[in-house]
C-alpha positions in Angstrom: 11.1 35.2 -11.9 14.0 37.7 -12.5 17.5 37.3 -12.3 20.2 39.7 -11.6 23.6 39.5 -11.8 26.0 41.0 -9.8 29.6 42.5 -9.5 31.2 39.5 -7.9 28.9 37.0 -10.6 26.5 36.0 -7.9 23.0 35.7 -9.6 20.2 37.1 -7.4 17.1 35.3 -8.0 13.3 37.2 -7.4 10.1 36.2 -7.7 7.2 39.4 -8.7 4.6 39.7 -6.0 2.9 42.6 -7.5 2.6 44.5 -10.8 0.9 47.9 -10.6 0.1 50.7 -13.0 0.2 53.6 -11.9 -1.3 57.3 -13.1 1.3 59.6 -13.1 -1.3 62.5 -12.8 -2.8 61.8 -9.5 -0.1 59.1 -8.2 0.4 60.6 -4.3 4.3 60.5 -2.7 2.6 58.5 0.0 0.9 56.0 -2.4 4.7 55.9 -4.1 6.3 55.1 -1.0 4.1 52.3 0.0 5.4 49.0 0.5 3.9 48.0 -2.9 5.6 49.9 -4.8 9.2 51.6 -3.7 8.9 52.2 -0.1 11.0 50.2 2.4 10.1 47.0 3.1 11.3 44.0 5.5 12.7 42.0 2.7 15.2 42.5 0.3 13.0 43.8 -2.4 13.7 44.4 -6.2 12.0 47.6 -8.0 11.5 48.0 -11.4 9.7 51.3 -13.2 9.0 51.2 -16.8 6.5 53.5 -18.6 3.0 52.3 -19.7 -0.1 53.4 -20.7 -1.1 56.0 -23.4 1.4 58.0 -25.3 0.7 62.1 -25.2 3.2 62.8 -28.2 5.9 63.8 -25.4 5.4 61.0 -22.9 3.7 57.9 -21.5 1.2 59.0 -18.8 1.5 55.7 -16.7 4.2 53.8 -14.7 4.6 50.4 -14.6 5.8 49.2 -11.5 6.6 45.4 -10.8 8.0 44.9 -7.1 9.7 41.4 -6.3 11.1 39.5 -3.3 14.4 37.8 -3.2 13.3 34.1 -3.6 17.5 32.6 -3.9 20.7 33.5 -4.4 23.3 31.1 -6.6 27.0 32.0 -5.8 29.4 32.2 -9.1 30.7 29.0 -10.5 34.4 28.1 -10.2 36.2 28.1 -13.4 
């Protein structure tokens, strides 16, 4: 689960469906925009993009992508 607070202090709860590692050499735009990993989907969705994999000296060569769903949503407390 993941939990993300926002502006008004209404925390956003998500659970991961999939985590994916990605090749940033032969990664295609339309694998990238696939419902897996950042295209649009029919749910409120939560990206994140981290890097992964082996180290060159100047970068990492592999994305980590984890995609989650909205599971709940707890308004702010009062006080």
């Amino acid at each position: 689960l993941i939990d993300v607070t926002g502006r008004g202090g209404t925390i956003y709860t998500y659970a991961v469906t999939n985590i994916r590692q990605v090749d940033i050499e032969t990664l295609t735009l339309k694998e990238l925009r696939g419902p897996d990993l950042v295209g649009h989907t029919d749910y409120h969705a939560l990206t994140l993009i981290t890097c992964g994999g082996t180290f060159n000296g100047e970068e990492y060569l592999s994305r980590d992508i984890v995609r989650a769903e909205l599971a709940t949503s707890q308004p702010p407390e009062n006080g």
